[in-house]
C-alpha beads as a LAMMPS data file, in Angstrom:
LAMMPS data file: protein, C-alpha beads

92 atoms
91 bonds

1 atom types
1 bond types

-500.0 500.0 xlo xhi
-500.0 500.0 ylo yhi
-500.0 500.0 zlo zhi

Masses

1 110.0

Atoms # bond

1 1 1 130.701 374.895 -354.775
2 1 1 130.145 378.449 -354.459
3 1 1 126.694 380.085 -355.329
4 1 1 126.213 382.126 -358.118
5 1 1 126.494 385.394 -356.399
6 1 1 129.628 384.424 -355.007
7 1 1 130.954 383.290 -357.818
8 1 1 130.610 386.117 -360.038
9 1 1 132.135 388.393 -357.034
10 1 1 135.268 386.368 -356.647
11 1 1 135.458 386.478 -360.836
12 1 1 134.829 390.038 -361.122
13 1 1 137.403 391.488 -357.886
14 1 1 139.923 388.807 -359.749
15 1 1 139.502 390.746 -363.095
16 1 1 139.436 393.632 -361.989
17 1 1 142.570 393.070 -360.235
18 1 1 144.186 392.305 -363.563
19 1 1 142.938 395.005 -364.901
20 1 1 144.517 397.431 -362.331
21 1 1 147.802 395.943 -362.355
22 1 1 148.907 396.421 -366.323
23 1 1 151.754 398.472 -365.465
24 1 1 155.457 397.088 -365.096
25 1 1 154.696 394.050 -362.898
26 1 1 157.345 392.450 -360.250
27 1 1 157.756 388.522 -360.917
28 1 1 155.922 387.660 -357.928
29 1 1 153.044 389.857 -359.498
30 1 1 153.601 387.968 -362.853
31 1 1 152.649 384.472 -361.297
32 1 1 150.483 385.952 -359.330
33 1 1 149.050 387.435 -362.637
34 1 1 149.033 383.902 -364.579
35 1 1 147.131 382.167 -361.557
36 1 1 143.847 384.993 -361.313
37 1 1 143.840 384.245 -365.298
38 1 1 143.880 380.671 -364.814
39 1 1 141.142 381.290 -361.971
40 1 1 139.389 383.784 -363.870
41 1 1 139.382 381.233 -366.566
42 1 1 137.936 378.440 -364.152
43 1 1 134.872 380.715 -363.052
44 1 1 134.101 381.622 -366.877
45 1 1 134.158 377.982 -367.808
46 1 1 131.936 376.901 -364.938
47 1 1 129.314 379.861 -365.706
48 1 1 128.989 378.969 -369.225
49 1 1 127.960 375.128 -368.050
50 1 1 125.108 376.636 -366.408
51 1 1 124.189 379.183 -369.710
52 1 1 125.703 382.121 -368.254
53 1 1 127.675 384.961 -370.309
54 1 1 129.757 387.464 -368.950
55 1 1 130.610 390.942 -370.020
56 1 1 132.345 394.163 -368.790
57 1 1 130.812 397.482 -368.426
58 1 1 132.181 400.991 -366.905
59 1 1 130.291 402.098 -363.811
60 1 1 129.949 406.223 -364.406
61 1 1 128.965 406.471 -360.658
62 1 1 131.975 404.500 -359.144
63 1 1 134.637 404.360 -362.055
64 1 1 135.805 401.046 -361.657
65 1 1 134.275 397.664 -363.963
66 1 1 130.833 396.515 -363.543
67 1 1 130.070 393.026 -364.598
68 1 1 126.852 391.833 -366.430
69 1 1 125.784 388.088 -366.443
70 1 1 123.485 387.198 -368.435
71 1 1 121.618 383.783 -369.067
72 1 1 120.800 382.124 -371.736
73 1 1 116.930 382.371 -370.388
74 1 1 117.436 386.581 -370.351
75 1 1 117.921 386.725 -366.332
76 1 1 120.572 389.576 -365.749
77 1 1 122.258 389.762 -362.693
78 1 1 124.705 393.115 -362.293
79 1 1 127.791 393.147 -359.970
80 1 1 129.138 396.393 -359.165
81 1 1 132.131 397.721 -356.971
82 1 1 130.249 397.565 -353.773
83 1 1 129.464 393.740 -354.484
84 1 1 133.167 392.639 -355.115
85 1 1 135.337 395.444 -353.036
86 1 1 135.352 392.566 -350.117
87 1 1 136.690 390.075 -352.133
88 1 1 138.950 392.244 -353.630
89 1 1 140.445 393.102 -350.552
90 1 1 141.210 389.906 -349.792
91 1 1 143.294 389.199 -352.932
92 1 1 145.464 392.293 -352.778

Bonds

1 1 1 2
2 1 2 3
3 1 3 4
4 1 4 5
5 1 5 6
6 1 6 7
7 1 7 8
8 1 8 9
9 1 9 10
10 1 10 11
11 1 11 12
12 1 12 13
13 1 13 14
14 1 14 15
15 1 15 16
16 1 16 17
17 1 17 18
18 1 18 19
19 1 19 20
20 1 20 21
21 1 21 22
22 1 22 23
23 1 23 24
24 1 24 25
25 1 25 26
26 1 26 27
27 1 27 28
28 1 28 29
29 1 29 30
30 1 30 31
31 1 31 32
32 1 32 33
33 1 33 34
34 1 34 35
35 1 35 36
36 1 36 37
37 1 37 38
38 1 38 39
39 1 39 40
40 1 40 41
41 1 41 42
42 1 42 43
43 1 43 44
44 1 44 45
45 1 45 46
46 1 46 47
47 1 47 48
48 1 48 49
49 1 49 50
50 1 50 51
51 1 51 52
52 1 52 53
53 1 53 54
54 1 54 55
55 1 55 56
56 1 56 57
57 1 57 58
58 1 58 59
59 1 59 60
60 1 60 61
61 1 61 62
62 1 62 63
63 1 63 64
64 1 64 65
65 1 65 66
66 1 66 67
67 1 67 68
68 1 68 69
69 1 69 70
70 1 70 71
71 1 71 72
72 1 72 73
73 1 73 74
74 1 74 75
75 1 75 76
76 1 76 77
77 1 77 78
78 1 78 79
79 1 79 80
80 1 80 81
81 1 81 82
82 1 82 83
83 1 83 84
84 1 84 85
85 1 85 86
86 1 86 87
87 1 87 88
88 1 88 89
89 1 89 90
90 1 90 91
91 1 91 92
């Protein structure tokens, strides 16, 4: 199991991803599309078992998504580019 650092990374470079690619997709980009949703899905499911939201904020320094997780006990954790640009990498 990953932490929960980790885990919000690999969720937010995989939505981000999704994000990026809403143009006219190839079919190897479809499935590859329908399988970071199905991931992304996963990570959301598995955060919410342990009280966590998530939500999506622009970054007016970087331009690119910043993530907010919150708990249900009010600890915020923020993820911005420079915390998921590794692990987006690795998916492209």
């Amino acid at each position: 199991m990953y932490s929960l650092r980790k885990q919000l990374s690999r969720y937010s470079a995989r939505y981000t991803l999704l994000i990026e690619s809403q143009q006219l997709p190839f079919a190897w980009e479809i499935f590859r599309n329908t399988l970071i949703i199905q991931q992304c899905a996963a990570i959301e499911i598995s955060l919410a078992g342990r009280g966590w939201k998530l939500h999506v904020g622009h970054d007016e320094i970087t331009g690119f998504p910043m993530y907010i997780a919150r708990s249900k006990y009010g600890r915020l954790i923020i993820i911005r580019y420079s915390d998921y640009q590794k692990e987006m990498a690795k998916i492209r």
